[in-house]
MOPAC internal coordinates of N, CA, C and O (Angstrom, degrees):
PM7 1SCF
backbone

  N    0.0000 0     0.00 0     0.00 0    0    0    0
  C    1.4512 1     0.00 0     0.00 0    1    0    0
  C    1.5296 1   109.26 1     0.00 0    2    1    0
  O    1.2310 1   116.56 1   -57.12 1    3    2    1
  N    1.3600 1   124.14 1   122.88 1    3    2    1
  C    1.4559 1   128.68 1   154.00 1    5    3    2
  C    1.5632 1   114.69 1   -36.38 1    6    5    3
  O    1.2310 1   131.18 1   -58.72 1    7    6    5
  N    1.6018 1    96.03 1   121.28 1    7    6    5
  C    1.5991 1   103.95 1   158.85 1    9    7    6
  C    1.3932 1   129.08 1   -92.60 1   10    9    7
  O    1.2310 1   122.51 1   -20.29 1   11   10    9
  N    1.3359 1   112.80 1   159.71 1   11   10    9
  C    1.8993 1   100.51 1  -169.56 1   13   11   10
  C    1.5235 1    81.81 1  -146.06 1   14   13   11
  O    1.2310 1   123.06 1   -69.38 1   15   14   13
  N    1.3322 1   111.74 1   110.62 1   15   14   13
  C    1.6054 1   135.94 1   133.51 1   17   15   14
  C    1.0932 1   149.49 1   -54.07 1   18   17   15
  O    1.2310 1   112.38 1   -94.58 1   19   18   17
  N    1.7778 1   131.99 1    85.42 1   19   18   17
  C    1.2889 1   114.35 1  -131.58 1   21   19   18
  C    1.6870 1    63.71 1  -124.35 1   22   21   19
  O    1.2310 1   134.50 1   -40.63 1   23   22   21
  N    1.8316 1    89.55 1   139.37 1   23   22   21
  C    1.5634 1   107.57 1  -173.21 1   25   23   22
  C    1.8513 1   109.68 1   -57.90 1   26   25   23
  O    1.2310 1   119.81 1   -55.14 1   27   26   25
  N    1.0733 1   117.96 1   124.86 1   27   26   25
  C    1.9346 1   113.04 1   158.79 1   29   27   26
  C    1.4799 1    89.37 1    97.55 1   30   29   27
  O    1.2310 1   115.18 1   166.36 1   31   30   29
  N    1.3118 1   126.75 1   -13.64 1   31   30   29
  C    1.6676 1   103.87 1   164.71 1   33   31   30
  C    1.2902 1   117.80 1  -122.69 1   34   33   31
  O    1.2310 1   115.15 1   109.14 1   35   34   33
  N    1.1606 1   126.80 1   -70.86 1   35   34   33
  C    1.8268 1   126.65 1  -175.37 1   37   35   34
  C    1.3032 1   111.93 1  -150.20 1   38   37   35
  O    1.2310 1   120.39 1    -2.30 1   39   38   37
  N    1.1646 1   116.87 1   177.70 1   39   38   37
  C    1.2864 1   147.64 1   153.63 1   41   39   38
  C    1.5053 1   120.59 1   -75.39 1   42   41   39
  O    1.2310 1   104.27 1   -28.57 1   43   42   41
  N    1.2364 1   146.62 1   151.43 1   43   42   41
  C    1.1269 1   157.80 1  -159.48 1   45   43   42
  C    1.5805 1   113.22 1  -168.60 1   46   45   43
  O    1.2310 1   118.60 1   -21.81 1   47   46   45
  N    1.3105 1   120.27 1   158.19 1   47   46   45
  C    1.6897 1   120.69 1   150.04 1   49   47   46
  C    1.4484 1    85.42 1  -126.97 1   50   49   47
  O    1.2310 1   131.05 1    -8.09 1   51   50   49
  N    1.7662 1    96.29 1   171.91 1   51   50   49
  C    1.0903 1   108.25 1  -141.69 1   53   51   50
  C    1.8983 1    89.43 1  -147.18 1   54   53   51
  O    1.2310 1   119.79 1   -38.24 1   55   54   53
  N    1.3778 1   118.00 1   141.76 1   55   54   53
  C    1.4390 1    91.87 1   169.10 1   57   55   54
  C    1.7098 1   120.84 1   -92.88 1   58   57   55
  O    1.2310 1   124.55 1    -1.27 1   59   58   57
  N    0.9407 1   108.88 1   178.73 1   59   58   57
  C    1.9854 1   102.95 1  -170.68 1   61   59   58
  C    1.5497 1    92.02 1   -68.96 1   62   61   59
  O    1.2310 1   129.72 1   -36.79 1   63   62   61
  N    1.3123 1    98.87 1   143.21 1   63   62   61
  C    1.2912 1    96.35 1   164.19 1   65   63   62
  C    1.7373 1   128.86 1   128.02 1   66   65   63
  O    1.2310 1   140.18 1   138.16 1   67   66   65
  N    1.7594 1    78.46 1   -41.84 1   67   66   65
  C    1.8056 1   101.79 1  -148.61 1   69   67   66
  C    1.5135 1    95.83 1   -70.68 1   70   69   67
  O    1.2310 1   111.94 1   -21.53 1   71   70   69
  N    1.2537 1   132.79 1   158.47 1   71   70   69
  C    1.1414 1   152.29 1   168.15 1   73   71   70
  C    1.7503 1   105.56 1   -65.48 1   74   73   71
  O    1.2310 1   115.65 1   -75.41 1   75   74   73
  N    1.2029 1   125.86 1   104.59 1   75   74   73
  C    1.4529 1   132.87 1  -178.88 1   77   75   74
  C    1.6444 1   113.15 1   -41.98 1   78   77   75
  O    1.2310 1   126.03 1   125.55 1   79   78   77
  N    1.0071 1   106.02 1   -54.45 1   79   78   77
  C    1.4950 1   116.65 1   179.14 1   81   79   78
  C    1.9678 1   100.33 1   -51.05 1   82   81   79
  O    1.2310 1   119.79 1   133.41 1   83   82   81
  N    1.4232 1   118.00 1   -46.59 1   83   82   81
  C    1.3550 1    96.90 1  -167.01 1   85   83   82
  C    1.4007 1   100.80 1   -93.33 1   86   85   83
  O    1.2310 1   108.54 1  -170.41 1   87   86   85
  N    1.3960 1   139.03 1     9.59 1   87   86   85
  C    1.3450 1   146.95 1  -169.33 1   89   87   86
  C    1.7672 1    97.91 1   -96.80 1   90   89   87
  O    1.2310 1   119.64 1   147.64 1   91   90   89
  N    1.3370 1   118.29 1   -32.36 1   91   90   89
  C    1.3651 1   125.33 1  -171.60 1   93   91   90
  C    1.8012 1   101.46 1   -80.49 1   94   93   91
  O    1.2310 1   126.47 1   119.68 1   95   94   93
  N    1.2303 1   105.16 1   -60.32 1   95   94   93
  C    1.3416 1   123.70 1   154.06 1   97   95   94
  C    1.8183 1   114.42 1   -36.10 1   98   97   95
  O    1.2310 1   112.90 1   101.22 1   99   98   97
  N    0.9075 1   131.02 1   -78.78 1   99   98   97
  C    1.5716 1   122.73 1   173.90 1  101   99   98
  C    1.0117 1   126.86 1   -39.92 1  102  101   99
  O    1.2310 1   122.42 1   153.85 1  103  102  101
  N    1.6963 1   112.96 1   -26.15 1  103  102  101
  C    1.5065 1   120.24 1  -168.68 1  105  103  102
  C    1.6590 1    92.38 1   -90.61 1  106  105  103
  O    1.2310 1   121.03 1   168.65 1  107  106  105
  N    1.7350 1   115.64 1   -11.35 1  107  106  105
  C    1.7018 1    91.08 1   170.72 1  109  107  106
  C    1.4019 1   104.04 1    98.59 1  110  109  107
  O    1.2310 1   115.70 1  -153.84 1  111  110  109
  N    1.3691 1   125.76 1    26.16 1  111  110  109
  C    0.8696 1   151.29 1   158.98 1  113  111  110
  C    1.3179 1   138.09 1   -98.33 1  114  113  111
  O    1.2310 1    99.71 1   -55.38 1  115  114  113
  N    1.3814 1   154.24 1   124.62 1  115  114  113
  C    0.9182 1   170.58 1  -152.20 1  117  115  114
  C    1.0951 1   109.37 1  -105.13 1  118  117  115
  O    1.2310 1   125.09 1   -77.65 1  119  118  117
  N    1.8378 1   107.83 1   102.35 1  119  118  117
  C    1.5920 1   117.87 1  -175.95 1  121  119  118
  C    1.6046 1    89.55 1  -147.52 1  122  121  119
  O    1.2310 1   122.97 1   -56.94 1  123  122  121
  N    1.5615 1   111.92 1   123.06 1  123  122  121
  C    1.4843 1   114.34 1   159.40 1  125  123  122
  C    1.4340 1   115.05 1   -50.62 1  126  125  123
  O    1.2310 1   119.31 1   -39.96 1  127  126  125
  N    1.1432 1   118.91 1   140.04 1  127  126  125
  C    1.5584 1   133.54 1   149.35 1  129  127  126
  C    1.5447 1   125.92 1  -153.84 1  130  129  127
  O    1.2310 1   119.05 1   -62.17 1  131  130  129
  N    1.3438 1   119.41 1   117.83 1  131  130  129
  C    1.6264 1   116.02 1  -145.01 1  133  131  130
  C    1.5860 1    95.54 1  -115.53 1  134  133  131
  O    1.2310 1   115.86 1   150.32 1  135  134  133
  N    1.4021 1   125.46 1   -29.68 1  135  134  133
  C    1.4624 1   124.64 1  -168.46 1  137  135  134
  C    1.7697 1   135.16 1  -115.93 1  138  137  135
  O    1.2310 1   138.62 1  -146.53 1  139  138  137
  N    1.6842 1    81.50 1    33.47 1  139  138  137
  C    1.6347 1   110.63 1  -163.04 1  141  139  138
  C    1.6991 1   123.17 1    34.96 1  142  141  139
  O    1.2310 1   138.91 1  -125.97 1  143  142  141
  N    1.0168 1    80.93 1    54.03 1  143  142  141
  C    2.0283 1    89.32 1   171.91 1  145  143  142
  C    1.4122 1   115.51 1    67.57 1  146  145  143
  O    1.2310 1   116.67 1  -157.65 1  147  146  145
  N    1.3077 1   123.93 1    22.35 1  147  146  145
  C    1.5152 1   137.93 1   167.12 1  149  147  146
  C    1.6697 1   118.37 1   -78.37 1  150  149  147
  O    1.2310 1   118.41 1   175.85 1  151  150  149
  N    1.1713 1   120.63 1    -4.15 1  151  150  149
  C    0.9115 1   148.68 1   172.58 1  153  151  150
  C    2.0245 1   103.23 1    52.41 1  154  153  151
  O    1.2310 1   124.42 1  -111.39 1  155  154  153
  N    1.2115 1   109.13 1    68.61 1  155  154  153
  C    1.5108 1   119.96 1  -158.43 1  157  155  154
  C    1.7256 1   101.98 1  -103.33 1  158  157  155
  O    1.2310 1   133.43 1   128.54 1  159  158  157
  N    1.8942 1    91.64 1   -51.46 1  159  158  157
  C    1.4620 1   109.24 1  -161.41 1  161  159  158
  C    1.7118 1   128.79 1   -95.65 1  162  161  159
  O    1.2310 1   127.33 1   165.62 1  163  162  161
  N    1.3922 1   103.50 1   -14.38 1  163  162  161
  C    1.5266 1   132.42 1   169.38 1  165  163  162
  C    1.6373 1   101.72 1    68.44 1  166  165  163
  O    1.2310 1   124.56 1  -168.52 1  167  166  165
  N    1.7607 1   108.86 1    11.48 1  167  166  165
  C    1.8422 1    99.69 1  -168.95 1  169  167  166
  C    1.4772 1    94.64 1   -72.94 1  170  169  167
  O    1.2310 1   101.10 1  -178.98 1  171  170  169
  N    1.1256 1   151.99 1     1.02 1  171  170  169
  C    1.0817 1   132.44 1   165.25 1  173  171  170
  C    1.3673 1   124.02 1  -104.20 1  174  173  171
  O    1.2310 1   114.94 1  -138.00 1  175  174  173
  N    1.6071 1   127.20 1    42.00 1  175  174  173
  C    1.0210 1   139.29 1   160.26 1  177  175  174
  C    1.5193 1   136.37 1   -31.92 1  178  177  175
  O    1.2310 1   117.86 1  -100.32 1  179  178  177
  N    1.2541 1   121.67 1    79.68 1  179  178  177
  C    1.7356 1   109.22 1   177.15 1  181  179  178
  C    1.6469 1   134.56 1   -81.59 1  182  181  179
  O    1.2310 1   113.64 1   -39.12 1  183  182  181
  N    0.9511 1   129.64 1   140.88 1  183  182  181
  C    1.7192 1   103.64 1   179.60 1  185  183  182
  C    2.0810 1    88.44 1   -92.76 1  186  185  183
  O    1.2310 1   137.14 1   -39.08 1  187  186  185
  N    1.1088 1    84.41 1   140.92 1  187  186  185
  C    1.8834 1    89.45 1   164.53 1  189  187  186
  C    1.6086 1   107.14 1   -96.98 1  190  189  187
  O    1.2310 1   124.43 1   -58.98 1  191  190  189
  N    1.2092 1   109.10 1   121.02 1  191  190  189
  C    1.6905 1   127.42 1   168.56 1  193  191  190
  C    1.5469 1   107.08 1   -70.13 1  194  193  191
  O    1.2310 1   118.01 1   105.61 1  195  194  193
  N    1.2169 1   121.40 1   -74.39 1  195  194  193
  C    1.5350 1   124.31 1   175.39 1  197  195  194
  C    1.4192 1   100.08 1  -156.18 1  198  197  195
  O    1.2310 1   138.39 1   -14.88 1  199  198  197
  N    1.8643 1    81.96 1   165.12 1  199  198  197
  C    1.9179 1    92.21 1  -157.63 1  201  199  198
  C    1.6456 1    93.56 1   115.83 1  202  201  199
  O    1.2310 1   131.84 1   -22.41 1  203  202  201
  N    1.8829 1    94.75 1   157.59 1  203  202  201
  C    1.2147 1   111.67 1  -177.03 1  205  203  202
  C    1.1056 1   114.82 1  -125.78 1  206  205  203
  O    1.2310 1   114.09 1   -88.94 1  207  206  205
  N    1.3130 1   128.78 1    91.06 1  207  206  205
  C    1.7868 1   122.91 1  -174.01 1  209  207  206
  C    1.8197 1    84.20 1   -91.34 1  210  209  207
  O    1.2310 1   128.02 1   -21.69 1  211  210  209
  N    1.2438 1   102.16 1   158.31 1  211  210  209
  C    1.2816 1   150.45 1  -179.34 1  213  211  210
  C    1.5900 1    90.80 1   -55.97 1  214  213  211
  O    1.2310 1   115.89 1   -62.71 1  215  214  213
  N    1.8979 1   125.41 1   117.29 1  215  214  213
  C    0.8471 1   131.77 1   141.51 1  217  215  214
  C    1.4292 1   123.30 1    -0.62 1  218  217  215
  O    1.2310 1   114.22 1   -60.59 1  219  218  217
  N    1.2570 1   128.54 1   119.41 1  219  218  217
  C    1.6108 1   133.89 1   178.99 1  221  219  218
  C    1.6706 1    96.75 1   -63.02 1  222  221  219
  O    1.2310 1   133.37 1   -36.60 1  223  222  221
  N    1.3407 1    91.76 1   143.40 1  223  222  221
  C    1.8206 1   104.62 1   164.83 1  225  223  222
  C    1.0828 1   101.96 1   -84.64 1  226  225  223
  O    1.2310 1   120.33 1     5.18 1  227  226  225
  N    1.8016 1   116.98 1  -174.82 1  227  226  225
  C    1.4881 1   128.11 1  -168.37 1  229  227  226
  C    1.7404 1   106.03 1   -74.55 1  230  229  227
  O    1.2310 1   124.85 1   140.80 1  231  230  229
  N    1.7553 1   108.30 1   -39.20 1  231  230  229
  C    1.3416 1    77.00 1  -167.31 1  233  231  230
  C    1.7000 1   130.18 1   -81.86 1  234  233  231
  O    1.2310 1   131.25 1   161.56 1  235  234  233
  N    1.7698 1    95.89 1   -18.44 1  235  234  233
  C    1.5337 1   118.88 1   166.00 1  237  235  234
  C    1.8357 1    95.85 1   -35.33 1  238  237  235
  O    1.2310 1   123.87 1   110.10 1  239  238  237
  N    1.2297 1   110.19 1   -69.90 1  239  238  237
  C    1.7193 1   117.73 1  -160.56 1  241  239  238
  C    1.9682 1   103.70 1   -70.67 1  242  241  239
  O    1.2310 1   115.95 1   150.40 1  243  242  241
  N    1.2754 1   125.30 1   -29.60 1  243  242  241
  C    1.0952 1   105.66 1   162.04 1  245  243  242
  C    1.7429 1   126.35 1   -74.30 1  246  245  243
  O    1.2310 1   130.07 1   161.02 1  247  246  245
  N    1.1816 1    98.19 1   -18.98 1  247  246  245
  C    1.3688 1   110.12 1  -176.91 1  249  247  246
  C    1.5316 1   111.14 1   -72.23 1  250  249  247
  O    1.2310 1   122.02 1   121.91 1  251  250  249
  N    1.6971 1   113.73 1   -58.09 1  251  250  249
  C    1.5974 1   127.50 1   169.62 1  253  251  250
  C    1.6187 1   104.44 1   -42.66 1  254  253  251
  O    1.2310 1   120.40 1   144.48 1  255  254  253
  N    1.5403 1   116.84 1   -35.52 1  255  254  253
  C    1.7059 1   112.10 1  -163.93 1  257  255  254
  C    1.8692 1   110.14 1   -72.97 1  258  257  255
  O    1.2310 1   128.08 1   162.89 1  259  258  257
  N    1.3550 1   102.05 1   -17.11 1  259  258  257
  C    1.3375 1    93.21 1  -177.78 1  261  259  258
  C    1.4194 1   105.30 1   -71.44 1  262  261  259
  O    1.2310 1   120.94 1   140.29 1  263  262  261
  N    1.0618 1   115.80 1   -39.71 1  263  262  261
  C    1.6721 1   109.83 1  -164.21 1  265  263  262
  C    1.5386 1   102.75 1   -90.82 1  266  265  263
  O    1.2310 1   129.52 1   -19.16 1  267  266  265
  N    1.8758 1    99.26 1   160.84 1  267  266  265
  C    1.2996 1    96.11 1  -144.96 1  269  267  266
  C    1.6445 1    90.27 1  -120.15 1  270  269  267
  O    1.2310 1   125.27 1   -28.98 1  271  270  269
  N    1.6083 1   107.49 1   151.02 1  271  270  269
  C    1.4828 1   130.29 1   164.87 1  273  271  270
  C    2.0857 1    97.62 1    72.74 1  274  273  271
  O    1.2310 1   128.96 1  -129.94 1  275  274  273
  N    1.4410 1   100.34 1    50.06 1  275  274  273
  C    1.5855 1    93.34 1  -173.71 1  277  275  274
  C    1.7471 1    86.17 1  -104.86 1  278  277  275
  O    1.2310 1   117.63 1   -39.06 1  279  278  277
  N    0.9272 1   122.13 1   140.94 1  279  278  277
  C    1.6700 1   141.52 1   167.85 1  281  279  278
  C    1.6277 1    95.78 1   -60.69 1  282  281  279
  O    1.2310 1   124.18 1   -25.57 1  283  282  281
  N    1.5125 1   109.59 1   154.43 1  283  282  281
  C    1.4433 1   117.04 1  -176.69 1  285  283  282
  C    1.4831 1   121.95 1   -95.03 1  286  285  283
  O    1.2310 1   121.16 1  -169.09 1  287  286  285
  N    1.8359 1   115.38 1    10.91 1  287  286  285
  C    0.9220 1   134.21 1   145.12 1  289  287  286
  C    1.1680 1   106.36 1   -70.00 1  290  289  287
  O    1.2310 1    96.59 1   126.85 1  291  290  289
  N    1.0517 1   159.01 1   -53.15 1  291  290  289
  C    1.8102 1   160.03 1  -137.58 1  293  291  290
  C    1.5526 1    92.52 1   -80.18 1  294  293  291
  O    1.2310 1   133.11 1   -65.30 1  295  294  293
  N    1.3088 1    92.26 1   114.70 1  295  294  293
  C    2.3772 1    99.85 1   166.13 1  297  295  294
  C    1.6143 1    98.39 1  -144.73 1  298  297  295
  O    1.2310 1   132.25 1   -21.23 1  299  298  297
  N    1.1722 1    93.95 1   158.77 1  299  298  297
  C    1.7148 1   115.83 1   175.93 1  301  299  298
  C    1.9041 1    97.97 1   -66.69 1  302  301  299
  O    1.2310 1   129.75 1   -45.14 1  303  302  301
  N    1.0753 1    98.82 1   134.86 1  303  302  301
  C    1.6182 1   107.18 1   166.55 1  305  303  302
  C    1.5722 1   116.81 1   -92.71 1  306  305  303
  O    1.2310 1   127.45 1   167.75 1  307  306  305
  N    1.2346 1   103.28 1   -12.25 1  307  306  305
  C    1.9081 1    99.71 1   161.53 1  309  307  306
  C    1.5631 1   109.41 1   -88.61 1  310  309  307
  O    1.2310 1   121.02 1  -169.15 1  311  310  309
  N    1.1585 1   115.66 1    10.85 1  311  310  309
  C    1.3493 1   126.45 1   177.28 1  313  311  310
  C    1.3323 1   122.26 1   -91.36 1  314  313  311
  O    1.2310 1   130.05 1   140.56 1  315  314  313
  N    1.8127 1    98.23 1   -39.44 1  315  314  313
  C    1.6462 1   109.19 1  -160.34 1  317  315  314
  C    1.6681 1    88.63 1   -97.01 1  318  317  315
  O    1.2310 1   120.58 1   -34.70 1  319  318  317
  N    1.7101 1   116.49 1   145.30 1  319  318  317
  C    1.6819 1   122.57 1   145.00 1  321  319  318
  C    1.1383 1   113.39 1  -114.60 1  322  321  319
  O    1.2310 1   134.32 1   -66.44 1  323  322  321
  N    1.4096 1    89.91 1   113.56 1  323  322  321
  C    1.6785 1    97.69 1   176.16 1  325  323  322
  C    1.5963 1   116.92 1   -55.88 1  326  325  323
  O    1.2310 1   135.94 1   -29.05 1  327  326  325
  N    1.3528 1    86.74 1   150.95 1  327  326  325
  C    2.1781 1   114.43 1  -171.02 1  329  327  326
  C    1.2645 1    93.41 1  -154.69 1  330  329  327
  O    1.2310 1   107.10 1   160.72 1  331  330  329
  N    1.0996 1   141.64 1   -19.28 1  331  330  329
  C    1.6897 1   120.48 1   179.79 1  333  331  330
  C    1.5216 1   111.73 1  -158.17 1  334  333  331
  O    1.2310 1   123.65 1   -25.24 1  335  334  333
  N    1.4787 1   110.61 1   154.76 1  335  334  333
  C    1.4756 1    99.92 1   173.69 1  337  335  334
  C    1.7084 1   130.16 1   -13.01 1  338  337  335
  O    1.2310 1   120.02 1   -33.47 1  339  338  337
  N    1.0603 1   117.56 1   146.53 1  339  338  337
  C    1.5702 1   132.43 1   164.38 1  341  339  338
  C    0.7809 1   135.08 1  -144.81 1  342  341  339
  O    1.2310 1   104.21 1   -37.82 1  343  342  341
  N    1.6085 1   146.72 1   142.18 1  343  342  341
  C    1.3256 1   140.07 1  -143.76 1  345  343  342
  C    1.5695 1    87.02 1  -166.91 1  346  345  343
  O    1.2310 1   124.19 1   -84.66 1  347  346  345
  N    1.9118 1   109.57 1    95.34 1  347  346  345
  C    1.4792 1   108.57 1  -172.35 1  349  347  346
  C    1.6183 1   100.62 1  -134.45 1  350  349  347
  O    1.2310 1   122.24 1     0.83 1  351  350  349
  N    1.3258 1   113.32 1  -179.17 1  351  350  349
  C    1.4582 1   130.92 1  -153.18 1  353  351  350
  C    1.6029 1   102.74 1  -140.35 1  354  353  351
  O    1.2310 1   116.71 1   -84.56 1  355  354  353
  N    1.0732 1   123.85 1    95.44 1  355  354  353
  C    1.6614 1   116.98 1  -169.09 1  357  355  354
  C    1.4026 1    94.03 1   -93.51 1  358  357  355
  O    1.2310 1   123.33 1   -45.78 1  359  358  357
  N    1.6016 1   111.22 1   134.22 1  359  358  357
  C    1.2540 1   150.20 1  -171.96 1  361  359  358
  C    1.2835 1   111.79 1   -58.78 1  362  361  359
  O    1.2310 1   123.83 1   105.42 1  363  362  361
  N    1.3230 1   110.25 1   -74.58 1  363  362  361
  C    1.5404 1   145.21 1  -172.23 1  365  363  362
  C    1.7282 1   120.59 1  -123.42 1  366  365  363
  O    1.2310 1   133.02 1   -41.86 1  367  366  365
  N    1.3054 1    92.45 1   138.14 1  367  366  365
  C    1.4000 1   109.89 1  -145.30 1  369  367  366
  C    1.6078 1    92.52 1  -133.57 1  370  369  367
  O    1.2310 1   124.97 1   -84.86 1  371  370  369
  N    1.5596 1   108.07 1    95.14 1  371  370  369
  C    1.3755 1    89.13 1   168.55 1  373  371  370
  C    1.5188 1   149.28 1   -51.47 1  374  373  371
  O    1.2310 1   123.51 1   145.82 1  375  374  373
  N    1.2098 1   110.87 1   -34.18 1  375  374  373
  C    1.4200 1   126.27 1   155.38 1  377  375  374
  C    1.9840 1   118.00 1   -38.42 1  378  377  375
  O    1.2310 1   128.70 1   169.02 1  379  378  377
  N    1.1086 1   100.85 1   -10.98 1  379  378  377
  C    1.7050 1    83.99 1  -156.01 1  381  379  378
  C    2.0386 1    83.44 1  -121.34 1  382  381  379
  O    1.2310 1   132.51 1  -179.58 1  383  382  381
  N    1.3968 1    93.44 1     0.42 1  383  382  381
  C    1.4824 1    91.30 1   170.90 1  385  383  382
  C    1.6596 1   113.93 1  -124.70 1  386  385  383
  O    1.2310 1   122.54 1   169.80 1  387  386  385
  N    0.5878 1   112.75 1   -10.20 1  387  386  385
  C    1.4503 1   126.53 1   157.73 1  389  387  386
  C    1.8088 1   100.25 1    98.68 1  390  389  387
  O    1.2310 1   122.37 1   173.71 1  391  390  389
  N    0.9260 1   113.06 1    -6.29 1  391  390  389
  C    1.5377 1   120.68 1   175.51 1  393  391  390
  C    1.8532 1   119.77 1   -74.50 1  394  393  391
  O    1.2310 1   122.36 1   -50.49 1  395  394  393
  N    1.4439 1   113.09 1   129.51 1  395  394  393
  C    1.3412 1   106.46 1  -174.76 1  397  395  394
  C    1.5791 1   116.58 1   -63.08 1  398  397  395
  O    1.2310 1   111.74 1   -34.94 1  399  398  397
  N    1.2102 1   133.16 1   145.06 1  399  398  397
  C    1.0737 1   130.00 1   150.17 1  401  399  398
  C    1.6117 1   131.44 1   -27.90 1  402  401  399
  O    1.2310 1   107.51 1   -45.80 1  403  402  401
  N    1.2330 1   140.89 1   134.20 1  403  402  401
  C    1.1686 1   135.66 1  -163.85 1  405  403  402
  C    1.4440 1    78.14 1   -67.99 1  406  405  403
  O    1.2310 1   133.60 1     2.52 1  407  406  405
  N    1.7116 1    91.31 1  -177.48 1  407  406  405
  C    1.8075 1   132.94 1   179.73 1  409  407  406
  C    1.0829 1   135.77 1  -107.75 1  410  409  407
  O    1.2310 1   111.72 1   -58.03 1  411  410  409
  N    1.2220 1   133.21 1   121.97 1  411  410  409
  C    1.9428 1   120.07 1   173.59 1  413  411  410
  C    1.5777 1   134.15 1   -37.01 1  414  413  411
  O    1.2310 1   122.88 1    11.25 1  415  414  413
  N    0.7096 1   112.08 1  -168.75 1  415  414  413
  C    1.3749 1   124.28 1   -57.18 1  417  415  414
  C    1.9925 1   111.11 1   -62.72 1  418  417  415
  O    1.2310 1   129.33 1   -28.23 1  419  418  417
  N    1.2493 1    99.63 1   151.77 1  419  418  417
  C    1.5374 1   117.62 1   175.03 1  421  419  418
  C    1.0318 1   103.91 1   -94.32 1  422  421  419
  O    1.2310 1    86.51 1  -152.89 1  423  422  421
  N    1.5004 1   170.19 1    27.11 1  423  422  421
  C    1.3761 1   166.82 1    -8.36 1  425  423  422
  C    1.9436 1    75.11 1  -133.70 1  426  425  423
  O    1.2310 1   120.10 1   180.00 1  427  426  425

């Protein structure tokens, strides 16, 4: 099973597959996500440290292009399914914005 390392809290495995955003989330972690994995709102922004998630699709990369001065590490984690190691940096933190965490399911 792929592990995913999210910087300043833990370690995890992960099963193949799973949607990153709810894998960060399961592990009990605190990661914004406001627009159930439609990739609309970008609050669930990760930077990836190392590791290889799966090439962004079109709408992930049209979506990332609006916003401005983001590094080409920076992708949506309702975007990425984990398949192999990860070593990521969560952006947004619902807690520190006072906004709830999005809702299930993200398929």
């Amino acid at each position: 099973m792929p592990t995913v390392t999210v910087e300043g809290e833990k370690s995890f495995e992960v099963e193949p597959g799973t949607k990153l955003v709810l894998a960060i989330e399961d592990a009990g972690i605190d990661v914004m996500h406001r627009c159930g994995g439609n990739a609309r709102c970008t609050t669930c922004r990760v930077e990836v440290l190392a590791g290889d998630p799966a090439p962004a699709e079109q709408v992930e990369i049209d979506r990332l292009a609006r916003e401005e001065n983001l590094a080409p590490n920076i992708r949506l984690s309702c975007q990425i399914r984990v398949e192999s190691d990860l070593w990521v940096k969560v952006i947004n933190r619902s807690s520190e914005t006072g906004v709830p965490a999005g809702t299930r399911p993200l398929d």
